[in-house]
PyMOL CGO cylinders between C-alpha atoms (Angstrom):
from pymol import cmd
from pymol.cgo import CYLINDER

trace = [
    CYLINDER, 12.79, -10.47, -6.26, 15.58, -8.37, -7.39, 0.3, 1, 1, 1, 1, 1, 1,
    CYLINDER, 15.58, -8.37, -7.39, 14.71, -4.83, -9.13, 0.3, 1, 1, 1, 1, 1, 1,
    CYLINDER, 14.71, -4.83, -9.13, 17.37, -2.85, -11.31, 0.3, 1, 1, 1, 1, 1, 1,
    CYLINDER, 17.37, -2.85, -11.31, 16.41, -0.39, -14.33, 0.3, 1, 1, 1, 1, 1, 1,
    CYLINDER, 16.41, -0.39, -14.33, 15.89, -3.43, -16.36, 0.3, 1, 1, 1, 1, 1, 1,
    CYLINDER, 15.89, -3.43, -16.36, 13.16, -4.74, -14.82, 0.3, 1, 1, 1, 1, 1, 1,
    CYLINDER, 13.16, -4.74, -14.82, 12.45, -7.22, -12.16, 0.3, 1, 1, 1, 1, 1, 1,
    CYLINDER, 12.45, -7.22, -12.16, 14.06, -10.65, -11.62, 0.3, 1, 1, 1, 1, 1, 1,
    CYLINDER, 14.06, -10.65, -11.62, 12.55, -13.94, -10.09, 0.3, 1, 1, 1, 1, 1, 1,
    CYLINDER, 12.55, -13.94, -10.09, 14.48, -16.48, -8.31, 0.3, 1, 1, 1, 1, 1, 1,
    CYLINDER, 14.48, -16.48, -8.31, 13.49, -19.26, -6.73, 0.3, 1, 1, 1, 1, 1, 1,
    CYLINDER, 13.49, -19.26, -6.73, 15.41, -21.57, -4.18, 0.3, 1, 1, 1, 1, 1, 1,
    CYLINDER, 15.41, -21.57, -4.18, 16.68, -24.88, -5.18, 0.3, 1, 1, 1, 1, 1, 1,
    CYLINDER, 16.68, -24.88, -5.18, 18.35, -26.57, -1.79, 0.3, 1, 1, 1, 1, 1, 1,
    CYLINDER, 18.35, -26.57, -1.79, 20.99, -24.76, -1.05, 0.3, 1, 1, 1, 1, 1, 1,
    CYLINDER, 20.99, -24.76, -1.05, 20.99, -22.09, -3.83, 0.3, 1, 1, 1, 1, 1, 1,
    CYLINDER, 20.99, -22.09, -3.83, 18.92, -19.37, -5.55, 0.3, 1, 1, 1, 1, 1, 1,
    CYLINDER, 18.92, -19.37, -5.55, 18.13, -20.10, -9.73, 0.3, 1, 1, 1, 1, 1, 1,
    CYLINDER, 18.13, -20.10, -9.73, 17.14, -17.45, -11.82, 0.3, 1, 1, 1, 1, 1, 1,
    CYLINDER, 17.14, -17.45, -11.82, 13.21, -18.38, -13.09, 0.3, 1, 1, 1, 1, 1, 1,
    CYLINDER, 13.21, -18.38, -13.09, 11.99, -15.32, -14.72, 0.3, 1, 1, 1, 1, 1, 1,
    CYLINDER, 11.99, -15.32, -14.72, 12.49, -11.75, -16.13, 0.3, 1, 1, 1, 1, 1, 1,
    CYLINDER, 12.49, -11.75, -16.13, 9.05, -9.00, -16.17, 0.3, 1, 1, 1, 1, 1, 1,
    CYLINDER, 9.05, -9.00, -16.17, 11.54, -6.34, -18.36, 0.3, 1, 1, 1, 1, 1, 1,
    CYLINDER, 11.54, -6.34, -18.36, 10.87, -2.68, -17.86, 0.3, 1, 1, 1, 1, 1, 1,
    CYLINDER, 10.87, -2.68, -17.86, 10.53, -0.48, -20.84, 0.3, 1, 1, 1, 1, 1, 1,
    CYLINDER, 10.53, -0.48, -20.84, 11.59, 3.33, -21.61, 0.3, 1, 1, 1, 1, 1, 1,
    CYLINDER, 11.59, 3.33, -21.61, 8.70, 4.79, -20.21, 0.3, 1, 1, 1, 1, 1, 1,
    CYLINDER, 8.70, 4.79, -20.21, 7.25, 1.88, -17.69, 0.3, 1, 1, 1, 1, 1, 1,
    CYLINDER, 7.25, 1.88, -17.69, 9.86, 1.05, -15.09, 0.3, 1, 1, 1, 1, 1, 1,
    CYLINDER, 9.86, 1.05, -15.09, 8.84, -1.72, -12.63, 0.3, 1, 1, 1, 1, 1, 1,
    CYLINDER, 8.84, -1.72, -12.63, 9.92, -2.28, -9.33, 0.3, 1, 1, 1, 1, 1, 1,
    CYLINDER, 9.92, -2.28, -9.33, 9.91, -4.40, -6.19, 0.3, 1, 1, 1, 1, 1, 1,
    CYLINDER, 9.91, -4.40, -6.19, 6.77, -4.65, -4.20, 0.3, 1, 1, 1, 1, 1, 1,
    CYLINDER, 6.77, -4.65, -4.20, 4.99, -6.74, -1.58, 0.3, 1, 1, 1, 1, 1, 1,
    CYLINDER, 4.99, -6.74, -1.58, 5.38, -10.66, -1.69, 0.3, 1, 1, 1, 1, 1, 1,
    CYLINDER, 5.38, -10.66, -1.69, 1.96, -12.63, 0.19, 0.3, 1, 1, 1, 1, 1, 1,
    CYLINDER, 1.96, -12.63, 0.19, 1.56, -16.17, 0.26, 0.3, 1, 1, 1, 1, 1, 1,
    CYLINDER, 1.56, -16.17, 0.26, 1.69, -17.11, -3.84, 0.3, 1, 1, 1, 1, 1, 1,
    CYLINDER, 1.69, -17.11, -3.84, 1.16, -13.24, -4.61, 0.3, 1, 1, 1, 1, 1, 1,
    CYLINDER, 1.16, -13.24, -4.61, 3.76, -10.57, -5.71, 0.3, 1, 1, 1, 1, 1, 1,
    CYLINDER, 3.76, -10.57, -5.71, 2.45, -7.30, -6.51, 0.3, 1, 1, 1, 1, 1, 1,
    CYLINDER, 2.45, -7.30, -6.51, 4.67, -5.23, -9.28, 0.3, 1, 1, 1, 1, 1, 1,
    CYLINDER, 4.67, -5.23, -9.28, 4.23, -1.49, -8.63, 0.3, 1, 1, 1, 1, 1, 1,
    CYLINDER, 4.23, -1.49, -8.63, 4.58, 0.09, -12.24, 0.3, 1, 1, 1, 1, 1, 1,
    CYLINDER, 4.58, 0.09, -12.24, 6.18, 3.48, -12.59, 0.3, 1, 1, 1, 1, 1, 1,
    CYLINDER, 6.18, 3.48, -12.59, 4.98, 5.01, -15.85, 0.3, 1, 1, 1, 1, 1, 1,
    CYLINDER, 4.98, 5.01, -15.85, 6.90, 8.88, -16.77, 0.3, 1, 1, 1, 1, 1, 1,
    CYLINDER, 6.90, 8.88, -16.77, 7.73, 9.43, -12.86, 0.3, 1, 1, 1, 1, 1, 1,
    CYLINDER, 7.73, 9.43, -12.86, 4.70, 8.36, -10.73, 0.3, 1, 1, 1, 1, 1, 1,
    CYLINDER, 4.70, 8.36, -10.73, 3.13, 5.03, -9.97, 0.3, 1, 1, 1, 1, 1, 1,
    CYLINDER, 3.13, 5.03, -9.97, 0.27, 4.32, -11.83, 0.3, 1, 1, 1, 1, 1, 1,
    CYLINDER, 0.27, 4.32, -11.83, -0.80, 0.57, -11.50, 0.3, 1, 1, 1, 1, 1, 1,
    CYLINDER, -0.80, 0.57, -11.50, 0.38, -2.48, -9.55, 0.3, 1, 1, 1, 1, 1, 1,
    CYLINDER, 0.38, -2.48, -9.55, 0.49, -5.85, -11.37, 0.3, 1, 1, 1, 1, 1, 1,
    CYLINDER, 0.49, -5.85, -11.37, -0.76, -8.81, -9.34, 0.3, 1, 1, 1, 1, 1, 1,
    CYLINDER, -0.76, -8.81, -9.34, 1.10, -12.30, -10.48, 0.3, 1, 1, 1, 1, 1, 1,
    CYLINDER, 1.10, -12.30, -10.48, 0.74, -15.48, -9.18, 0.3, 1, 1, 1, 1, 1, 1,
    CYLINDER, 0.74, -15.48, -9.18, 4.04, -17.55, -8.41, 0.3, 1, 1, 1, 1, 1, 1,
    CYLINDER, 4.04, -17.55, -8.41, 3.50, -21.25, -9.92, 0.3, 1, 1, 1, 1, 1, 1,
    CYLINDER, 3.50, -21.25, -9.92, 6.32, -23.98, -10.10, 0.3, 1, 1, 1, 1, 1, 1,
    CYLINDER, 6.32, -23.98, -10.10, 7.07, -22.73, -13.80, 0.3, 1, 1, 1, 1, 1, 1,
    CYLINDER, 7.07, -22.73, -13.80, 7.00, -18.72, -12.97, 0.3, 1, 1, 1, 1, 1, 1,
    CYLINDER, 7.00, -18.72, -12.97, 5.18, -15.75, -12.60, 0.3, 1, 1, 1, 1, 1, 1,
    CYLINDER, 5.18, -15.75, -12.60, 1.60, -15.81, -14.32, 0.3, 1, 1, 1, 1, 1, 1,
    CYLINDER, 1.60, -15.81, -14.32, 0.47, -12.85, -14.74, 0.3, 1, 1, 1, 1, 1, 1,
    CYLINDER, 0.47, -12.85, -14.74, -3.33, -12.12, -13.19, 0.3, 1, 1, 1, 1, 1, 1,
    CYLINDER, -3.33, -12.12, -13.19, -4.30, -8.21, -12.76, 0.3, 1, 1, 1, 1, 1, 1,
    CYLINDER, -4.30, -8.21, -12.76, -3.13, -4.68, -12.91, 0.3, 1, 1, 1, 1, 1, 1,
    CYLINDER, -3.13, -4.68, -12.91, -4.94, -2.09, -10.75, 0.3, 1, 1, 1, 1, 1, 1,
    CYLINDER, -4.94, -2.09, -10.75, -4.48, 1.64, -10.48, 0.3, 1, 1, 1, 1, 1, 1,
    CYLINDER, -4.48, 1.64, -10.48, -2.09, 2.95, -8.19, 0.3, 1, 1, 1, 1, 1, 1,
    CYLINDER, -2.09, 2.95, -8.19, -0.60, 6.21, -7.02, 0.3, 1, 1, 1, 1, 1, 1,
    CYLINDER, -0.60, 6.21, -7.02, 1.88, 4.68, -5.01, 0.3, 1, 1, 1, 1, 1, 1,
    CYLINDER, 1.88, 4.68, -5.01, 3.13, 1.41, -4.03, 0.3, 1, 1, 1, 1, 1, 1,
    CYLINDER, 3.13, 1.41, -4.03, 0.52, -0.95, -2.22, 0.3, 1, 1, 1, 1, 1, 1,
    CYLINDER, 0.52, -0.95, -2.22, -0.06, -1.91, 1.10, 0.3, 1, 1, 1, 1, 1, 1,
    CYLINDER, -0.06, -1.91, 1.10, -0.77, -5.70, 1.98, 0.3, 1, 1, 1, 1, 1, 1,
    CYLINDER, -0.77, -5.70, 1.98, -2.04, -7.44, 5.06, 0.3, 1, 1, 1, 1, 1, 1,
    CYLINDER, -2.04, -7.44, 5.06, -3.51, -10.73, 6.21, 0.3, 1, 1, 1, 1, 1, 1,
    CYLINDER, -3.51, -10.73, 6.21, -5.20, -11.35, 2.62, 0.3, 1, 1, 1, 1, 1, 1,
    CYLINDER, -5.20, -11.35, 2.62, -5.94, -7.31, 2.08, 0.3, 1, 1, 1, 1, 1, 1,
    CYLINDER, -5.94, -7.31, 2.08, -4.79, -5.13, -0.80, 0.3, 1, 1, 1, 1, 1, 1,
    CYLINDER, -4.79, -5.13, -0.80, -4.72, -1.40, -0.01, 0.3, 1, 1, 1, 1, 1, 1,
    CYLINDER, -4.72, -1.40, -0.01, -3.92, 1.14, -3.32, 0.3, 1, 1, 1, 1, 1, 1,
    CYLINDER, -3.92, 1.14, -3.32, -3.61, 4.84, -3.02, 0.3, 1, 1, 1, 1, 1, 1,
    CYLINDER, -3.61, 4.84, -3.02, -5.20, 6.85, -5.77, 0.3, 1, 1, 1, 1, 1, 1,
    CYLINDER, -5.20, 6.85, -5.77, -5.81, 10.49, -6.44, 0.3, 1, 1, 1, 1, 1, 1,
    CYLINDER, -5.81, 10.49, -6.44, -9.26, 10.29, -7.04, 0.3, 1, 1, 1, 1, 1, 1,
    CYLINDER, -9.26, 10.29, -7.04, -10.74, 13.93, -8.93, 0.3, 1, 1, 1, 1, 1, 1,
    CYLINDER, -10.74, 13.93, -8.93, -7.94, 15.75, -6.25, 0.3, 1, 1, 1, 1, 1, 1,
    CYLINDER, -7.94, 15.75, -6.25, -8.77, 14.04, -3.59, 0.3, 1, 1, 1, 1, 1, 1,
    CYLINDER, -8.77, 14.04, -3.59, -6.57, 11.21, -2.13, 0.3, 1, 1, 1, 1, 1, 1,
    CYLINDER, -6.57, 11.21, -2.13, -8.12, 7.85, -1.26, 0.3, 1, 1, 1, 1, 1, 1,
    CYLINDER, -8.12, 7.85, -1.26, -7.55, 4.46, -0.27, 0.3, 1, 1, 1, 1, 1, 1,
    CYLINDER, -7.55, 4.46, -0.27, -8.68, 1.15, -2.61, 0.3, 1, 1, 1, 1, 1, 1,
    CYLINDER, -8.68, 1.15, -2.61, -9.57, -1.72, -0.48, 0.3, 1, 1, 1, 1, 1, 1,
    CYLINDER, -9.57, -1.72, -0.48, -9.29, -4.98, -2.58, 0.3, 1, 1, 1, 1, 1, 1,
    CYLINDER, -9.29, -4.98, -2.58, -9.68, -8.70, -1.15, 0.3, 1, 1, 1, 1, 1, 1,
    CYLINDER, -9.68, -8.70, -1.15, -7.57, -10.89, -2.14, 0.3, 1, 1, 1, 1, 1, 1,
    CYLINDER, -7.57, -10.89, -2.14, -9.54, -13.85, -3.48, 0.3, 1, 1, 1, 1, 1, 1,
    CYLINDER, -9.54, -13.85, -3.48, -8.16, -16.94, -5.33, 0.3, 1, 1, 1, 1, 1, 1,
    CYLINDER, -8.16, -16.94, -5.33, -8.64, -16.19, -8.81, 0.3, 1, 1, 1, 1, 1, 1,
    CYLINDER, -8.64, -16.19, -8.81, -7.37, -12.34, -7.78, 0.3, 1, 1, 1, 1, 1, 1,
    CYLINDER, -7.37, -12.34, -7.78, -8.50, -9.07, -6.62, 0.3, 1, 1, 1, 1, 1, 1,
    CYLINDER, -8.50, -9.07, -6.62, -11.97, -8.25, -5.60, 0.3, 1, 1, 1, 1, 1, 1,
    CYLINDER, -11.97, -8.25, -5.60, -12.68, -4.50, -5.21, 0.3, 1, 1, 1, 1, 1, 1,
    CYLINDER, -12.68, -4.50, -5.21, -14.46, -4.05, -1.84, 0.3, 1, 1, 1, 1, 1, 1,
    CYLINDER, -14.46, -4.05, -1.84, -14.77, 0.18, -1.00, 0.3, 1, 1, 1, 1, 1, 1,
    CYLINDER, -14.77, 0.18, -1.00, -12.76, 3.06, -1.17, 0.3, 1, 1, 1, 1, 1, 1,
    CYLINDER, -12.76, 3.06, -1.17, -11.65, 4.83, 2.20, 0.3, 1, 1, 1, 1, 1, 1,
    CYLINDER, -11.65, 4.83, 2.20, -11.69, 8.60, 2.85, 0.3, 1, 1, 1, 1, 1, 1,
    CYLINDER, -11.69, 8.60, 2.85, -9.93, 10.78, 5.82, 0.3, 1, 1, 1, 1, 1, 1,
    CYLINDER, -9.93, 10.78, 5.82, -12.08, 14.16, 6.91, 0.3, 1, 1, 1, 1, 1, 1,
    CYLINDER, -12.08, 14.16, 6.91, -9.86, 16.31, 5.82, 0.3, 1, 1, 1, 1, 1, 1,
    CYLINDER, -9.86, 16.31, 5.82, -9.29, 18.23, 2.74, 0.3, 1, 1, 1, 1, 1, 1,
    CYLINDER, -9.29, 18.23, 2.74, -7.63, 17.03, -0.50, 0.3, 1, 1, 1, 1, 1, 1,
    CYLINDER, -7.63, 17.03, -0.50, -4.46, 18.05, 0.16, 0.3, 1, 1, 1, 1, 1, 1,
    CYLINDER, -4.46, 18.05, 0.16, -4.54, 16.21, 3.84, 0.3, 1, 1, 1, 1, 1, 1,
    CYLINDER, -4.54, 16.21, 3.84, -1.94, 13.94, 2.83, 0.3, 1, 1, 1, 1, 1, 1,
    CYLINDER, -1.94, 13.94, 2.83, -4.08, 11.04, 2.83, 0.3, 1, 1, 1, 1, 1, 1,
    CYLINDER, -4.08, 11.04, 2.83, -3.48, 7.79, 2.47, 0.3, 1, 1, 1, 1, 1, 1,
    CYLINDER, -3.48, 7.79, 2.47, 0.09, 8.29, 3.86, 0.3, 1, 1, 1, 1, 1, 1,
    CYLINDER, 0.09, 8.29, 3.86, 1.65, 5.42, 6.20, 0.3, 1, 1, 1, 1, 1, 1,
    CYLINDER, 1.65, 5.42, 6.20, -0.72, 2.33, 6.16, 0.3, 1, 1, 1, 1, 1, 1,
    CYLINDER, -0.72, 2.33, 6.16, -0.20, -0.40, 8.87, 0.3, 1, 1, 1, 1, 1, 1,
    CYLINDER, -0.20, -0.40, 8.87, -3.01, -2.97, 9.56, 0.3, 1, 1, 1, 1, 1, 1,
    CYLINDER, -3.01, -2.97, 9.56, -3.26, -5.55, 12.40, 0.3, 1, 1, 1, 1, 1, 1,
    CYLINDER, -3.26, -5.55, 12.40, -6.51, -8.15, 12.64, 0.3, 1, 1, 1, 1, 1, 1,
    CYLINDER, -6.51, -8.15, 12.64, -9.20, -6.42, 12.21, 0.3, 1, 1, 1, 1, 1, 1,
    CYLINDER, -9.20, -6.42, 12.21, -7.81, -2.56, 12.73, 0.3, 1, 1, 1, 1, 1, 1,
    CYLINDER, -7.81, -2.56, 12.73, -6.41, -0.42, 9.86, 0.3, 1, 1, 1, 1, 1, 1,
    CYLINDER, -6.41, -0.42, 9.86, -4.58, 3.54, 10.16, 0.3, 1, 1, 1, 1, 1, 1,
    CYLINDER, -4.58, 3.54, 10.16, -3.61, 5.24, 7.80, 0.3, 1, 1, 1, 1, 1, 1,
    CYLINDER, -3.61, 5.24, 7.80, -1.77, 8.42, 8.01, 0.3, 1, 1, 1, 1, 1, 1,
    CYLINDER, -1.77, 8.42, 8.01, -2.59, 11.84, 6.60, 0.3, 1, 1, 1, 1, 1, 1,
    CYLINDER, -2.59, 11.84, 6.60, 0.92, 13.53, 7.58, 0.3, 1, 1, 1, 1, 1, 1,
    CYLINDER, 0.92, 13.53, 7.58, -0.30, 17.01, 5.68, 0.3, 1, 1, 1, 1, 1, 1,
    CYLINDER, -0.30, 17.01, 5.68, -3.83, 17.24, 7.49, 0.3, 1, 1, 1, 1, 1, 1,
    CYLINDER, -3.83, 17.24, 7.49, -4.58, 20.92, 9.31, 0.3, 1, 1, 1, 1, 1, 1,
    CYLINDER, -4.58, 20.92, 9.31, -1.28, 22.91, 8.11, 0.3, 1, 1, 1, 1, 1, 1,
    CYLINDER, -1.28, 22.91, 8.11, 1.09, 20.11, 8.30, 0.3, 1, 1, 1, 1, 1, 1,
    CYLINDER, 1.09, 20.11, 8.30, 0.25, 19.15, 12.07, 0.3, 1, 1, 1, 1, 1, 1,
    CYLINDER, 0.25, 19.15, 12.07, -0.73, 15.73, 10.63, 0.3, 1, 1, 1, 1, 1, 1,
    CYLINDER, -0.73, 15.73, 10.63, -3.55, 13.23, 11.80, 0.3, 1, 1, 1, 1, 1, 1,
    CYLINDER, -3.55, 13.23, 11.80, -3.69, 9.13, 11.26, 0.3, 1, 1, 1, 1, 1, 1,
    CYLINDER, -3.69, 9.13, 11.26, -7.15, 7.14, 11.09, 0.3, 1, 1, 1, 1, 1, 1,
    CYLINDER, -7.15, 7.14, 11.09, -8.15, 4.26, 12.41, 0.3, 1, 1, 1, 1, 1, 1,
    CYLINDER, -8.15, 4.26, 12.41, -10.73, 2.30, 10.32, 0.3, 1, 1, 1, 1, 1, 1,
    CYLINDER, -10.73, 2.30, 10.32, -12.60, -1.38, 11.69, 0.3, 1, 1, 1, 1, 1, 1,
    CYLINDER, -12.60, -1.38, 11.69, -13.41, -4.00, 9.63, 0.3, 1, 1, 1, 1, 1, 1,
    CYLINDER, -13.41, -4.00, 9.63, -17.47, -4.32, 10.12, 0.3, 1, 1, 1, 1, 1, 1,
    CYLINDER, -17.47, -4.32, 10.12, -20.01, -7.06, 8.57, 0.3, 1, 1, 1, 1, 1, 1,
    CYLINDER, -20.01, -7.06, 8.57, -16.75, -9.72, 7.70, 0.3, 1, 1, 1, 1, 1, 1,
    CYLINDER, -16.75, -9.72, 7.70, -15.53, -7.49, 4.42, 0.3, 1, 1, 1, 1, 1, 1,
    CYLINDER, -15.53, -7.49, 4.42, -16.17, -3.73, 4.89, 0.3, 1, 1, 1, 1, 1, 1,
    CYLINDER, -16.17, -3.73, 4.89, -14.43, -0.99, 6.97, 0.3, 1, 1, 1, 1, 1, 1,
    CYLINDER, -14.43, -0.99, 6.97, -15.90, 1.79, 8.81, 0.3, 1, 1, 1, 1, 1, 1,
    CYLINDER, -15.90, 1.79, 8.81, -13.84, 4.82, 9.90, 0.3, 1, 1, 1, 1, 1, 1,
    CYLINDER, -13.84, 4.82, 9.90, -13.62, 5.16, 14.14, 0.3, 1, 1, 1, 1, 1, 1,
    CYLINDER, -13.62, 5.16, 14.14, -11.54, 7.91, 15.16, 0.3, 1, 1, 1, 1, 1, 1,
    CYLINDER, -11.54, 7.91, 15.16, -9.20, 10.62, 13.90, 0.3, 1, 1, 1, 1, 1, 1,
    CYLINDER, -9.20, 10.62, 13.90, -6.07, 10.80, 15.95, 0.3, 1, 1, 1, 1, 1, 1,
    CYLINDER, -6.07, 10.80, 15.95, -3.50, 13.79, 16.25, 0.3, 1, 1, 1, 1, 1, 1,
    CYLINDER, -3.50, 13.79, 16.25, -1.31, 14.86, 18.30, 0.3, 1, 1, 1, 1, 1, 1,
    CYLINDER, -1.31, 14.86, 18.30, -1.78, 17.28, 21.57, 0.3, 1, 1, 1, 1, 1, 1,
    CYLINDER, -1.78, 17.28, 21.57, 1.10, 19.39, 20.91, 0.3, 1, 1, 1, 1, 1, 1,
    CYLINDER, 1.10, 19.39, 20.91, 0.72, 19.28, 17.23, 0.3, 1, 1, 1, 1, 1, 1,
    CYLINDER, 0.72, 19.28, 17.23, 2.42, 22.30, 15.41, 0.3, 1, 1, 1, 1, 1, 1,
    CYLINDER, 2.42, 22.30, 15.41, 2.24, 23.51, 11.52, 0.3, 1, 1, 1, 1, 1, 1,
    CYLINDER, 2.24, 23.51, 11.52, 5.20, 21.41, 9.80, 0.3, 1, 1, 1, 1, 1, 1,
    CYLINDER, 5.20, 21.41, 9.80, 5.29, 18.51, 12.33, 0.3, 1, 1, 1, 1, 1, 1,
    CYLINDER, 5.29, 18.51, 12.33, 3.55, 15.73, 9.89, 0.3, 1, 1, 1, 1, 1, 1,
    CYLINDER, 3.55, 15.73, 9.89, 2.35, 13.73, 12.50, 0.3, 1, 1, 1, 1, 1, 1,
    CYLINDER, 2.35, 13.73, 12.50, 1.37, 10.42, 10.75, 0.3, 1, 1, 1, 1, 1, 1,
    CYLINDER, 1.37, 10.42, 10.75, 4.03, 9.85, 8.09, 0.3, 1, 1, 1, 1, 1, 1,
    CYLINDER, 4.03, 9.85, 8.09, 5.11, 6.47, 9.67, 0.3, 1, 1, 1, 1, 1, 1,
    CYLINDER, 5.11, 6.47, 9.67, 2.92, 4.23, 11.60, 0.3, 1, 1, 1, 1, 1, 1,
    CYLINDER, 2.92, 4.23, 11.60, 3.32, 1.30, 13.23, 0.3, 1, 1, 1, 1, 1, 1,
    CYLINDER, 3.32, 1.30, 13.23, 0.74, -0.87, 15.06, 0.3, 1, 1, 1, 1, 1, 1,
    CYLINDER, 0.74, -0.87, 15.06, 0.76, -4.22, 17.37, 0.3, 1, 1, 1, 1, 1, 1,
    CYLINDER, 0.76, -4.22, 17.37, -0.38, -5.70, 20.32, 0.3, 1, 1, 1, 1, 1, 1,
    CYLINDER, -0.38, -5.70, 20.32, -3.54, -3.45, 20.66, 0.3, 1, 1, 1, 1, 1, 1,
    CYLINDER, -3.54, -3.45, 20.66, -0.99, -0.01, 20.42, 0.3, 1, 1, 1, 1, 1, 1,
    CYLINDER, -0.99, -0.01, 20.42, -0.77, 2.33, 17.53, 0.3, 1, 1, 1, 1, 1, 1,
    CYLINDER, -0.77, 2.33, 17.53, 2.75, 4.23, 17.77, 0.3, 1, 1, 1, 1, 1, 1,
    CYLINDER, 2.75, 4.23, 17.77, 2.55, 7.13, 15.25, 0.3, 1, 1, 1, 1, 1, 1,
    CYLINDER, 2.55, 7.13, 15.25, 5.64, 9.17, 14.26, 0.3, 1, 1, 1, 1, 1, 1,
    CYLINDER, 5.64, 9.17, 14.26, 6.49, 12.83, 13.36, 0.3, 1, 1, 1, 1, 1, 1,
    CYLINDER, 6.49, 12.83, 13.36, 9.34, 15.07, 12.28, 0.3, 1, 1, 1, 1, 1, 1,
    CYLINDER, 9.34, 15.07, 12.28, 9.27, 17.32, 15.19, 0.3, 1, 1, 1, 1, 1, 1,
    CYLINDER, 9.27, 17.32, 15.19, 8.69, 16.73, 18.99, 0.3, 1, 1, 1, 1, 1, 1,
]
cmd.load_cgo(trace, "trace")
């Protein structure tokens, strides 16, 4: 996937090179972009006047892109081992969409909320490994920053298990903006030491 101000452009590989398959254009006022690629699944953040405001869900088949399912979206999505994550700014407060990814598309599951107030910052940074997702909430208690960690309970749901933040933590430092997770550690980052 290539993304320029006309749109986005599909190629697939044929041997040894790369064959143009399909254009999705962009328009004056709904300018799509590049997002996550999963198995047959490419998600198409839309940016409509300046924000992002849905993600398209297509499915690649041998002739193209097919087009399955647009979603709400206040910034570009997060995808993981068949999950779908979506920030919105739900009535001024930030949250997180959970979607499954099922065969015929997405399946809305719950939506995810930090502790903190509406302006926390949440969802920031989103990583996600087995059954453990954090997401980051770099604004959260004057700018110190927090990140949650949320476990997938019952198969399908998730349940939040602890706030972290950091010891030292000082106004400005957005602790949480970039997160990164593997191998049973969490290594959160910030702007100041």
């Amino acid at each position: 996937l290539i993304a320029s101000t006309k749109g986005v452009y599909v190629y697939r590989r044929d041997a040894a090179s790369f064959t143009l398959i399909q254009v999705l254009p962009s328009t004056a006022t709904r300018v799509l972009t590049t997002g996550p690629i999963w198995n047959r699944w490419i998600f198409i953040p839309v940016f409509e006047n300046g924000g992002v405001h849905h993600v398209r869900l297509y499915r690649f088949t041998s002739g193209g892109l097919v087009f399955v399912q647009e979603v709400r979206s206040d910034g570009g999505p997060a995808v993981s081992q068949g999950w779908v994550f979506t920030p919105v700014i739900d009535n001024g407060e930030g949250v997180l969409r959970a979607y499954l990814l099922a065969p015929w598309g997405l399946v809305f599951v719950q939506k995810l909320r930090s502790d903190g107030p509406p302006d926390d910052g949440f969802p920031g940074s989103i990583t996600m490994s087995h059954r453990t997702l954090v997401v980051g909430a770099a604004n959260d208690d004057q700018g110190r920053g927090a990140a949650y960690v949320f476990e997938r309970v019952n198969g399908i749901f998730w349940k939040k298990r602890q706030k972290l933040i950091a010891t030292n933590g000082a106004p400005g430092d957005a602790f949480g903006q970039s997160i990164g997770m593997a191998n049973g550690a969490i290594v959160i980052a910030s702007t100041k030491v």
